[in-house]
Each structure stands twice: as structure tokens, then as C-alpha cells.
C-alpha positions in Angstrom: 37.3 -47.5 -66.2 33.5 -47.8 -66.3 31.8 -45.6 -68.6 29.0 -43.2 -66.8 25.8 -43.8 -67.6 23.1 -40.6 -68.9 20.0 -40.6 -66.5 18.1 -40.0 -69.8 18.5 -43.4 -70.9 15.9 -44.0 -68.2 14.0 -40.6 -68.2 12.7 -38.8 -70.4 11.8 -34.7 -70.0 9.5 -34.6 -73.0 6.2 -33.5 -71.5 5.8 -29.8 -70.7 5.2 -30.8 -66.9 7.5 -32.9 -66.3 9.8 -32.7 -63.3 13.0 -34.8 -63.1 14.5 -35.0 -59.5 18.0 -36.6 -57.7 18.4 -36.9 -54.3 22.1 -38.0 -53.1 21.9 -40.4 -50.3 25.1 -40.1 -48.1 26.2 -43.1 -46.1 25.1 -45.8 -48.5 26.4 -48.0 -51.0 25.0 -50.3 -53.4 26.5 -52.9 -56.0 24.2 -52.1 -58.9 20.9 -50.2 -60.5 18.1 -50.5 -58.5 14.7 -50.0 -59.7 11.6 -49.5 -57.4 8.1 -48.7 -59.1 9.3 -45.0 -61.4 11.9 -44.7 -59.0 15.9 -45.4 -59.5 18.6 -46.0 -57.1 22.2 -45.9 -58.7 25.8 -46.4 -57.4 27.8 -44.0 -57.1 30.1 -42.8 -60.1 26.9 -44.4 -62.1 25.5 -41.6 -63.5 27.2 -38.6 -65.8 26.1 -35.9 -63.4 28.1 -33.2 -65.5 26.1 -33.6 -68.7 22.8 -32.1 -66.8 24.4 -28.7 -65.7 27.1 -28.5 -69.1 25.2 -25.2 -70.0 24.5 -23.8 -66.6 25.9 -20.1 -66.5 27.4 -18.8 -63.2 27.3 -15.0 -62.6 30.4 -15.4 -60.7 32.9 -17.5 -59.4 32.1 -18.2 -55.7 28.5 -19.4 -57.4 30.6 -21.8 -59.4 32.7 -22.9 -56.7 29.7 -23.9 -54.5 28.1 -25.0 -57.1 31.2 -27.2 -57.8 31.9 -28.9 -54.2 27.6 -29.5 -54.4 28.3 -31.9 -57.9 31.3 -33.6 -55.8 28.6 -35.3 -53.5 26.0 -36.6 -56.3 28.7 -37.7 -58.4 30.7 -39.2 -55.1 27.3 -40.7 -53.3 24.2 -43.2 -54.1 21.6 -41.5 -56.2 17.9 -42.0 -55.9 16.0 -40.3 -59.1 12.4 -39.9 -60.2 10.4 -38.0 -62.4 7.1 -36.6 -61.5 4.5 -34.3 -62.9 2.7 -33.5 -59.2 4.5 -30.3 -58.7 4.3 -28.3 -61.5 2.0 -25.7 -60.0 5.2 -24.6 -58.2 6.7 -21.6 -59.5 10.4 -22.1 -60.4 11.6 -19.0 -58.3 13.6 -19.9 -55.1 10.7 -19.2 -53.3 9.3 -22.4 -53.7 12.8 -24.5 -52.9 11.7 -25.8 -49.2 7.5 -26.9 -50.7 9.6 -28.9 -53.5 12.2 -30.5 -51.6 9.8 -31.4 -48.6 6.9 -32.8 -51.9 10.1 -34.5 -53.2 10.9 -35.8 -50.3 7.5 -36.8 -49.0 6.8 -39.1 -52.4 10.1 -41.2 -51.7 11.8 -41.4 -48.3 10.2 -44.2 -47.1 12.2 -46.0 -49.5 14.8 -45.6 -47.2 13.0 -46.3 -44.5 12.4 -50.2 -46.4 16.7 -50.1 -45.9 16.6 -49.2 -42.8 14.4 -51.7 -42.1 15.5 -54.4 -43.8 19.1 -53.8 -42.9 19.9 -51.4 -40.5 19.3 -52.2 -36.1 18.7 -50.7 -32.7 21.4 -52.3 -30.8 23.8 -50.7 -33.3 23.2 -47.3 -35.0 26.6 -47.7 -37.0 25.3 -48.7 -40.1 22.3 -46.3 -40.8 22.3 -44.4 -44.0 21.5 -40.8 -43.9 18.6 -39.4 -45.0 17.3 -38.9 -47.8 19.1 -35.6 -49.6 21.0 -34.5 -46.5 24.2 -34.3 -46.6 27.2 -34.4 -43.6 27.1 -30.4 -43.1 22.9 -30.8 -42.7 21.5 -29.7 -45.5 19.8 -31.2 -47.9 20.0 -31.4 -51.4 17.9 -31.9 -55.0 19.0 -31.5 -58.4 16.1 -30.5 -59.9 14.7 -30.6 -63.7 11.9 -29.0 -65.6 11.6 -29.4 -69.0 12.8 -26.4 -71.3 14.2 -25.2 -68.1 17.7 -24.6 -66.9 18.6 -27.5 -63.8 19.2 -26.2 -60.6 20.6 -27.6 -57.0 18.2 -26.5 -54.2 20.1 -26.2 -50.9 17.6 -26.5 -48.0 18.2 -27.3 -44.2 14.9 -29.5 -43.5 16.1 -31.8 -40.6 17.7 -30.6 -37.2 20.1 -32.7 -36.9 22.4 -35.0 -38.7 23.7 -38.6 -38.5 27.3 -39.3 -38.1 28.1 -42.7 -35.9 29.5 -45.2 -38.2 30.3 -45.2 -41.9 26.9 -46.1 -42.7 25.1 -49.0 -45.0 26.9 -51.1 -47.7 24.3 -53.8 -49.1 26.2 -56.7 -51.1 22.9 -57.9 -52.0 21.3 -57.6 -55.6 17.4 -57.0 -56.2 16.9 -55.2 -52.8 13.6 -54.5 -53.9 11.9 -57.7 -54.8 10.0 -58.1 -51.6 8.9 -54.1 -51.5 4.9 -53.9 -52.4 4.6 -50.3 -51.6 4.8 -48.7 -55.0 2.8 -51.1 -56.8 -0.5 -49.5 -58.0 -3.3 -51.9 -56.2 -2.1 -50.3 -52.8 -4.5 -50.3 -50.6 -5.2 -49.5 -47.0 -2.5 -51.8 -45.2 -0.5 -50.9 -47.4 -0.5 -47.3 -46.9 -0.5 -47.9 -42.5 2.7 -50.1 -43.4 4.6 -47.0 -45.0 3.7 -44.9 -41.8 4.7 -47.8 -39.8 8.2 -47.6 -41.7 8.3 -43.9 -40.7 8.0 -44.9 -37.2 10.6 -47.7 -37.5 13.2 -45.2 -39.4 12.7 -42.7 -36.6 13.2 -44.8 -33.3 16.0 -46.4 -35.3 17.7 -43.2 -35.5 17.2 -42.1 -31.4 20.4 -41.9 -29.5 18.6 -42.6 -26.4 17.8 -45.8 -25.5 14.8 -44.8 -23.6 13.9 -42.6 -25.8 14.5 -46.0 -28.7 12.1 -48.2 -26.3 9.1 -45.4 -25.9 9.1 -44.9 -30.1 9.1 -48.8 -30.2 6.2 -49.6 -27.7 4.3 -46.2 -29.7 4.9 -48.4 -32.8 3.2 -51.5 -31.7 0.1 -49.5 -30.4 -0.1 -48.1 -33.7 0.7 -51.5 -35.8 -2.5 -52.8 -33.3 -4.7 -50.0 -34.1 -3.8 -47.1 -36.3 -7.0 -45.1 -35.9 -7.4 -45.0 -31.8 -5.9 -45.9 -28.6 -6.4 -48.5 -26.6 -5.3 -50.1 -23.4 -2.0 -52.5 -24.1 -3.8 -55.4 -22.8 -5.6 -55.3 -26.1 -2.5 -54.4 -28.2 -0.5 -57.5 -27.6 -3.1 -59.5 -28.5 -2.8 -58.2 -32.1 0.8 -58.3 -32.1 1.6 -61.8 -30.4 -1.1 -62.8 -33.7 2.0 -61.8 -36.3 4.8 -63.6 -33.8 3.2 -66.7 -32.3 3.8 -70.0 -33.8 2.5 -72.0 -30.9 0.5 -71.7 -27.5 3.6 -71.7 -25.5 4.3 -68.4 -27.6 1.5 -66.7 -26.7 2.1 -67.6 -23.1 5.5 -66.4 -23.3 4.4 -63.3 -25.4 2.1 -61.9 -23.1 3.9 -61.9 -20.5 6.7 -60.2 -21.9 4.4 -57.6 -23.0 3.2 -57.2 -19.4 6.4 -56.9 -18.0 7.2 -54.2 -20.9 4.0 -52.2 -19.8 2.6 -51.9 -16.6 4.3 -55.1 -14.7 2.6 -57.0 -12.1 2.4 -54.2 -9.5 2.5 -50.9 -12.1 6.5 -51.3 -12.1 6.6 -52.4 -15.6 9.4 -51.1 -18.1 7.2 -48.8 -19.6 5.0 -47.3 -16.1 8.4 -47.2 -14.5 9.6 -44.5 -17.8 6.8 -42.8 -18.5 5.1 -42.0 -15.5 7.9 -42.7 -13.3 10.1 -41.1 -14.5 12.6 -43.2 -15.3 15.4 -44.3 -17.5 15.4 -47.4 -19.2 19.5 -47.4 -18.6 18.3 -47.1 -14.5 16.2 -49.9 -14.5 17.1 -53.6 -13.0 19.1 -55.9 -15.5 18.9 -53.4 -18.5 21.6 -51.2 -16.7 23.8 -53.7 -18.2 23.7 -52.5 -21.9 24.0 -56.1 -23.1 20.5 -56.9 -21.2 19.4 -53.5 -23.5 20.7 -55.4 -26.7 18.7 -58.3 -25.9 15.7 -56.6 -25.2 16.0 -54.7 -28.5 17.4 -57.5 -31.1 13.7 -59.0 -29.2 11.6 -55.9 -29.9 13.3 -55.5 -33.2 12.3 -58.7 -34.3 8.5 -59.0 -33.1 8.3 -55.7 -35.1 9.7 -57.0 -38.1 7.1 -60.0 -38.1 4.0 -57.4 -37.7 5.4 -54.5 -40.7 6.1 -57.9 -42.9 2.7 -59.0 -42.9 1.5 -55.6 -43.6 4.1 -55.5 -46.2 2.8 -58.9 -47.7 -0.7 -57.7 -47.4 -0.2 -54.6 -49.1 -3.4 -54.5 -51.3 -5.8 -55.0 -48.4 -8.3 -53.5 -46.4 -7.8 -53.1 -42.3 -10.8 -55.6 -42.0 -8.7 -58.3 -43.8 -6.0 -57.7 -41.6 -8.0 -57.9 -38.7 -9.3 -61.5 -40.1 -5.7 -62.7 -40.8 -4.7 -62.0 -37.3 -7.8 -63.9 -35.5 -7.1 -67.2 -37.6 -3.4 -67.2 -36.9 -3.6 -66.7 -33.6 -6.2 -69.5 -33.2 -3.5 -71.6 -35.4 -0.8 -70.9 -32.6 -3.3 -71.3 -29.8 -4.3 -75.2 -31.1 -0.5 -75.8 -31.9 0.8 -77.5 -28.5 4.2 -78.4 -30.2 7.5 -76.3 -28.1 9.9 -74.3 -30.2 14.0 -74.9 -29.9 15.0 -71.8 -30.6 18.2 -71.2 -29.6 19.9 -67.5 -28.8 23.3 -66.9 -30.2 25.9 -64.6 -28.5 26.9 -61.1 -30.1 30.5 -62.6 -30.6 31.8 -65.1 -33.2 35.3 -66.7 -32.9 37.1 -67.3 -36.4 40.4 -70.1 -35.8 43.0 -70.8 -38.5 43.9 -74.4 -36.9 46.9 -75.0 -38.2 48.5 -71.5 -37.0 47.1 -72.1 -33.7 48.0 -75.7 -33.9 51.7 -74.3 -34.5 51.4 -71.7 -31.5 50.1 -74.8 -29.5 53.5 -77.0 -30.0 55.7 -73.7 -29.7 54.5 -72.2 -26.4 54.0 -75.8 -24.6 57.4 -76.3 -25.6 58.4 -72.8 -24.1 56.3 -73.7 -20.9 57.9 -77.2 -20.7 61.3 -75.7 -20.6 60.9 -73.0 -17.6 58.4 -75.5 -15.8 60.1 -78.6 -16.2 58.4 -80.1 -13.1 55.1 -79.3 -14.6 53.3 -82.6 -16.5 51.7 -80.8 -19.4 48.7 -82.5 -20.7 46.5 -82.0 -23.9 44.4 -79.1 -24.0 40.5 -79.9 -23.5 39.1 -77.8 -26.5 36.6 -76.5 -24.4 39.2 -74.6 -21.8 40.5 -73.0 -25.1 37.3 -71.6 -26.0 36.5 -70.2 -22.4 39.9 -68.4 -22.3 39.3 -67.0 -26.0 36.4 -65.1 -25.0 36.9 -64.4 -21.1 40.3 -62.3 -22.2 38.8 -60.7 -25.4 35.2 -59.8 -25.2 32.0 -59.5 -22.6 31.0 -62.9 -21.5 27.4 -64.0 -22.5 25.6 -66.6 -19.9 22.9 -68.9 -21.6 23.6 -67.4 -25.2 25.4 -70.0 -27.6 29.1 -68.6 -29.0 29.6 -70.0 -32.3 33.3 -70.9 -33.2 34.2 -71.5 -36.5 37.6 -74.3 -36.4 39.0 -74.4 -40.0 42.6 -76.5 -40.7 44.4 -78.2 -43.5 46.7 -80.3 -41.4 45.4 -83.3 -39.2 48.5 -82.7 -36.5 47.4 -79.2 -35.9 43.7 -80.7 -34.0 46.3 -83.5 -32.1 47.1 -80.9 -29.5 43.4 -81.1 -28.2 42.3 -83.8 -25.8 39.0 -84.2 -27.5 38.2 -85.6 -31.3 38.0 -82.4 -33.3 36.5 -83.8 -36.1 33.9 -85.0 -33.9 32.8 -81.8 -32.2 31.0 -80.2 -35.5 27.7 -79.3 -35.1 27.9 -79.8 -31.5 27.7 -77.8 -28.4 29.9 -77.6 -25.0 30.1 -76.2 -21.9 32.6 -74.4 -19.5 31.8 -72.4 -16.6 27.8 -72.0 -18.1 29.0 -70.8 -21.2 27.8 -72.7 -24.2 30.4 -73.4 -27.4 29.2 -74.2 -30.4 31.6 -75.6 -33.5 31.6 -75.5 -36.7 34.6 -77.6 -37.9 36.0 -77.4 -41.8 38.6 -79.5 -43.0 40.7 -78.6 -46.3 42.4 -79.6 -48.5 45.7 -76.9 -48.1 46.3 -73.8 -46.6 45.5 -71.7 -49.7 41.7 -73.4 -49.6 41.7 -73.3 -45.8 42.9 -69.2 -46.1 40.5 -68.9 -48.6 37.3 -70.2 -46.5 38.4 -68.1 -43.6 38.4 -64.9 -45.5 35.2 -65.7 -47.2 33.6 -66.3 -43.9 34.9 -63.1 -42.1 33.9 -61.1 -45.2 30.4 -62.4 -44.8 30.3 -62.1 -40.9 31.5 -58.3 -41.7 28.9 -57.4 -44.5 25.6 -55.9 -43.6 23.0 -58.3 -44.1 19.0 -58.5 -43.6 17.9 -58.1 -40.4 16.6 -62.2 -40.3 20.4 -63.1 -40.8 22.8 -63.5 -37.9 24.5 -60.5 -36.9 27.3 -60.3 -34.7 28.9 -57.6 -33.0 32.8 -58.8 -32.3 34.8 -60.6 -34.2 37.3 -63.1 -32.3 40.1 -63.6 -35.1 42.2 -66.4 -34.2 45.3 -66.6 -36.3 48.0 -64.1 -38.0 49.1 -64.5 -41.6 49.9 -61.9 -44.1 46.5 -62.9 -46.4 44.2 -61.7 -43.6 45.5 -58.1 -43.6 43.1 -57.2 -46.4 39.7 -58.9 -45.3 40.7 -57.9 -41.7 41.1 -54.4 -42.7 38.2 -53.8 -44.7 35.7 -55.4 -42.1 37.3 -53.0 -39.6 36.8 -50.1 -41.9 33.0 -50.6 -41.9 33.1 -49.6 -38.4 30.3 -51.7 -37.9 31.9 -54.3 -35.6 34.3 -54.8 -33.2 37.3 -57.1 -34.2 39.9 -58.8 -31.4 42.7 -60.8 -32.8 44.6 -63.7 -31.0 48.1 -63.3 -32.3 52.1 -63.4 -31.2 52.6 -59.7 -30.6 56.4 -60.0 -30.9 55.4 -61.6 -35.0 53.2 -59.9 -36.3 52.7 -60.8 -40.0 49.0 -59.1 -40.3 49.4 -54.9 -41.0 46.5 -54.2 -39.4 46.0 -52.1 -36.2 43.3 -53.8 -33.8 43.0 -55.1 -30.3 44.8 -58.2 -29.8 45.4 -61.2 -26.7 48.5 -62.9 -27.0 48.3 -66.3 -27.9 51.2 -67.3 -25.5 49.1 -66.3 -22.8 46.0 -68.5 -24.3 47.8 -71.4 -24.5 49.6 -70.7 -21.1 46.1 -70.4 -19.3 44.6 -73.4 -21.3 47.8 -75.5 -20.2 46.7 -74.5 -16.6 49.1 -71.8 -15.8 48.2 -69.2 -13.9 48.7 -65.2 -14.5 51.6 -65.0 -12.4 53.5 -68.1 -14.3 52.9 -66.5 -18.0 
């Protein structure tokens, strides 16, 4: 058992105004200590919460009881902790509990807001973390400490509603913090626009409404562009497309995405067509289909994240500087006639054991061959395979890339394919305008092979920074007893949607998700049709 940690070994309540003050943070977990500027972020179960309220008195026993199931959820959550000496003109009565919480508050949230950032995404509000203090029943909560005083919990209901879709964000990352400018001393003005920028981020992050997600986004770029005024969006993308651009055919592209976002070629732009239209963003053309919405966000999301970056970066600057940055990189995109290759990956990944499959392979052709004897069974072209995978598990994704991770130990379990295996890594095919590409590992044994598929789903399942690849099914391919754990904890996350391909009358993996048989995969890659399985 890990010994608890005192929050005095990294604060100290010596000076007569000193404050001390702990926030829980529900819905987020982190490995280790973090340490941001004066502030502290610690895992929970790090801290001995009991040691600051040992001597509290109770007047009776339904006080203690409250006060009881309150110390359940700092000692059972993520704790961020600071001391201050801004708020000692406060009186310590109750009277002054919402002016503290909201000061207390005020001086640290957008520390969250950097997570959210960094991690968290508007095509999936699943992994958000909660805000800062509040807790699942909506009120929020500070431990609070003066010194030569006796601590107290203030109990305060600040926000209007609470955030409940998901399980919330688990960073396996250490030093969260090294790339976070915005407590360091020289901050200047961009720095200080880049924390409101954060506010704005946090808060369209945490709409349920994707319209109402796409207005708060389009209201951040105006402000990213110019913070002090308004001004016509034909001027606005100009100062965004200078963070995004690499090249001119960027800025060509850029700006006319911003145009059809705005006011369109004839007023019916995305954003005329909502405000003054009165539209839905779920009513209009291709983004009825909520994948279309996805795109358009994982888009938005990511132009945004090259503009607050360079704020970020440029911390200790003055407006003009930024305004001097942006003019000589978009002159370095406008001279630069090279083409990107960017290519756009699918929300779905598709994780094979080979040899399990390779053994499903030989058993179900040899089940066809025997009720079908007339039928001249062939190999299976790899690529068939792959279409049938994702047409019976998940949405199909024209003109997006499907990555397909192939792992085996055995060379006989890739003979059932027509094509070279081997051959295919790193390389793309097509079926029926969908594009596969493979990613083809050969091991050593099972255990090894076993041992890179889990490592890879665990990864896959993990939330990661927002520049990583992030996926929203998982296609599992394979059923052996050594999955059930990895499996189960990436579907515990709630963060992503997992399919397995398995023999539903032998099950080995103890694990309840959606599955496709893989008799009927191999039936329809044989060329069988639904009637014949």
C-alpha cells in the first residue's frame, strides 16, 4: 500500500495571510504529481486528506456525516491545490463562501481548460473532465485553509449544470505541463488573450449542441483574429489561415473553406444559413450525416489548435508581435509552391490476431467445402476480407484511409490469402472506394504476438494529445482468453466503441461487446452469399 503523502511537504501556512486551497477534480485521472507554476495537481489517494480536518469539531452528527461523504470525494478524486495570499480581505464567515470559491476558481481553472485542450475533442464529449470543484450532484467544492484558523469545506452551487457523458479523462502521460507558458511570470499580452481563448475552447467543448459547438467555434476564431473588435470574416481568415498554412495551395484551400463556413457564395454559407436563417447545423446538406459533422469538427478542432499554440508559444508577447509573426508566415506559405500529402484516416481501426483468424480461415472453408461440395473454393484476396470486416461492423468511410493492423507468429496462418502478406505493409488497397491500409508484424510466438496486440489496443484505447490519432471504433479481430483484460478496460473508458470478430458458439474472451461472426466473414469473403451462410 502506498503511503499518503501531507500537502505540507509542499505548502507551507506560516504567514499570517496565507490561504491554502483544494479543489477535487471529478472525472480525471493522472499517473503522478503534477506541478504547474505554485499550483499542484495530485492523484488520487495521494494526499492524507484526514490529517487537515483531525481536530475539526462537529456540533452534531448529521454535520459529521456530510462532512464525512464531502472527504470521500477529495480523498477518492484528483486534487488541484494552491496557496494564495490575494483573498485575505475576506472575512472567514460563510458569508463570503461564493466570492472565495468563484476568486479560487477564477486564479486556476484555465488549467483545466490546457486538459481539455490538449486532450479532450468535439466529435466526442466522453472524455471531458468536470470542472473544476464540481462534483456529480453540482456543487462545487474547496477545502479551504487560513492560517491559525480551523479548515473548512465550502459547499457552493456555481455552475448550472453538470457533465455526465462518459467516464471522463485518464492521461497516461507524465510532465503534462511542460509545454504550459501561462503561469510563468514574463506573461504578457498574448499570453493573457491565450487563457481567454482556452475559456472559449473549454466552453464550446462542453456544448451538447452541435450547432450550438460550431457558433462558439466560429466566435473563437473571430476572437483568436482580433480580441479587441469585430470585424467582417473576410478579414478573420486571413489571420487564421497565417497559424495553419504551410503552402499556397493551403491558403487557397483555407479560404475557401472559411467562405463556405460563413456566408457561402450566394449568403447560404454554414454559418448565414444558422444564424440568420435560422437553421440547424444537423439540417443542413452533408452534415445531416453526423459523420460529415465529425469531419467538419476534427477540421475546426485542429485549425484552432494551430492558432491557441502559437499564442501559447508566444506567451510573453505583445499583440503587435503577434500580428508581425502572422504577416511573415503567411508570406512563407504564399511563396511555398510545394503540394501537401496529407492523408485522412477513418474513425475506425481494425486490430487481427493472424494466426486465430488464420485458424478460423482453414476451419470454416473446410465447413463450406463440405455443404458446398460443387463450389471451387479459392484463396481469399485480403482485400475482400477487409471490405467485409468493416461493412458488417461499423459505418463505412469513402475516401478516408482504414488502418488495419495484421499481427501473426505462424507463416501458414497468411497462406490462406491470395496476395503476399508480408508484402502488403505499409501499403494501401482498394475495394469498392474504400482504401485499406496495413500494418503487418511478424513474431516470434504467440506469447510476443499476444503481447504486441494488447500493447497496441491499450494505446489505441488511452486518451492521447489531440495531434495523435484518435479513433472512435475498435474492430477486434480475434478471441483468446489474454484479451479479456485489455478488451475490458478499453471498454470501460467509455470513450470508444469496440466490435469484436469472434465464433459466437466459442467464446474464450469474458467480455460483453458487439460482435460479427467470423464464420460469416469468411463465408462472404469465400463468395457466399447471405442466404448460403
Amino acid at each position: 500500500m502506498i503511503k499518503m503523502k501531507s500537502v505540507f511537504n509542499d505548502y507551507s501556512l506560516d504567514g499570517e495571510n496565507q490561504y491554502l486551497y483544494i479543489f477535487p477534480v471529478e472525472r480525471l485521472k493522472i499517473k503522478n504529481k503534477e506541478k504547474v507554476g505554485d499550483v499542484s495537481i495530485y492523484p488520487a489517494g495521494y494526499l492524507n486528506i484526514d490529517e487537515l480536518l483531525e481536530n475539526v469539531f462537529y456540533f452534531d452528527n448529521e454535520e459529521k456525516i456530510k462532512a464525512t461523504e464531502q472527504l470521500k470525494i477529495f480523498k477518492n478524486n484528483t486534487l488541484l491545490v494552491f496557496s494564495d495570499d490575494a483573498f485575505h480581505n475576506y472575512p472567514l464567515s460563510v458569508v463570503s463562501d461564493e466570492q472565495i470559491i468563484k476568486k479560487a476558481y477564477q486564479k486556476v481553472d484555465f488549467i483545466i481548460d490546457f486538459l481539455k485542450f490538449k486532450y479532450c475533442h468535439f466529435s466526442n464529449s466522453k472524455n471531458l473532465p468536470s470542472r473544476l470543484g464540481q462534483i456529480s450532484t453540482g456543487e462545487t467544492l474547496l477545502l479551504f485553509m487560513v492560517h491559525m484558523a480551523v479548515p473548512r469545506i465550502i459547499n457552493k452551487t456555481v455552475f448550472n449544470n453538470t457533465l455526465t457523458i462518459g467516464n471522463g479523462l485518464k492521461i497516461q502521460e507524465d510532465k503534462i505541463f511542460d509545454d504550459f507558458n501561462l503561469f510563468n511570470h514574463d506573461i504578457a499580452e498574448v499570453g493573457n488573450i491565450a487563457k481567454t481563448a482556452l475559456k472559449i475552447y473549454s466552453s464550446a467543448l462542453e456544448e451538447s449542441s452541435d450547432t450550438n459547438k460550431f457558433i462558439q467555434i466560429m466566435r473563437l476564431f473571430e476572437f483568436i483574429a482580433f480580441p479587441e473588435e469585430s470585424r467582417k470574416f473576410e478579414k478573420v481568415k486571413e489571420k487564421i489561415l497565417s497559424h495553419v498554412a504551410k503552402n499556397n495551395n493551403e491558403v487557397i484551400r483555407i479560404r475557401d473553406e472559411f467562405k463556405a463556413y460563413t456566408g457561402g457564395n450566394n449568403n447560404n454559407g454554414l454559418r448565414t444559413e444558422i444564424i440568420h436563417n435560422g437553421k440547424f447545423l444537423e439540417d443542413i446538406g452533408i452534415y445531416q450525416d453526423s459523420l460529415e459533422r465529425e469531419y467538419l469538427f476534427d477540421k475546426l478542432e485542429k485549425y484552432l489548435h494551430f492558432c491557441i499554440n502559437d499564442l501559447i508559444e508566444n506567451y510573453n508577447k505583445s499583440w503587435s508581435d503577434i500580428e508581425q509573426i502572422r504577416e511573415d508566415k503567411k508570406k512563407l506559405a504564399e511563396k511555398n509552391k510545394q503540394k501537401s500529402n496529407e492523408e485522412n484516416c477513418a474513425k475506425s481501426i481494425v486490430i487481427i490476431d493472424g494466426d486465430w483468424l488464420g485458424e478460423s480461415i482453414e476451419k470454416y472453408t473446410k465447413i463450406y467445402g463440405e455443404i458446398y461440395p460443387d463450389k471451387n473454393f479459392k484463396r481469399i484476396k485480403f482485400e475482400e476480407l477487409c471490405y467485409h470486416i468493416l461493412a458488417n461492423t461499423i459505418t463505412l468511410e469513402r475516401d478516408r484511409i482504414f488502418l488495419f493492423y495484421l499481427f501473426f507468429s505462424k507463416l501458414e496462418s497468411i497462406s490462406y490469402f491470395e496476395q503476399d502478406i508480408i508484402n502488403l505493409d505499409q501499403k494501401n488497397l482498394c475495394s469498392d472506394k474504400l482504401i485499406f491500409q496495413f500494418h503487418i508484424f511478424n513474431l516470434l510466438d504467440i506469447k510476443e504476438m499476444i503481447n504486441g496486440i494488447s500493447k497496441v489496443v491499450s494505446y489505441v484505447g488511452q486518451d492521447k494529445l489531440q495531434s495523435s490519432l484518435h479513433f472512435k471504433n475498435i474492430v477486434f479481430c480475434g478471441d483468446r482468453t489474454e484479451y479479456t483484460d485489455v478488451l475490458r478496460n478499453t471498454f470501460s473508458n467509455d470513450n470508444q466503441n469496440i466490435i469484436a470478430i469472434r465464433d459466437s458458439y466459442i467464446m474464450e474472451m469474458n467480455i460483453n461487446v458487439p460482435f460479427f461472426h467470423v464464420g460469416q466473414l469468411i463465408g462472404f469473403s469465400l463468395g457466399l452469399a447471405q442466404h448460403e451462410l
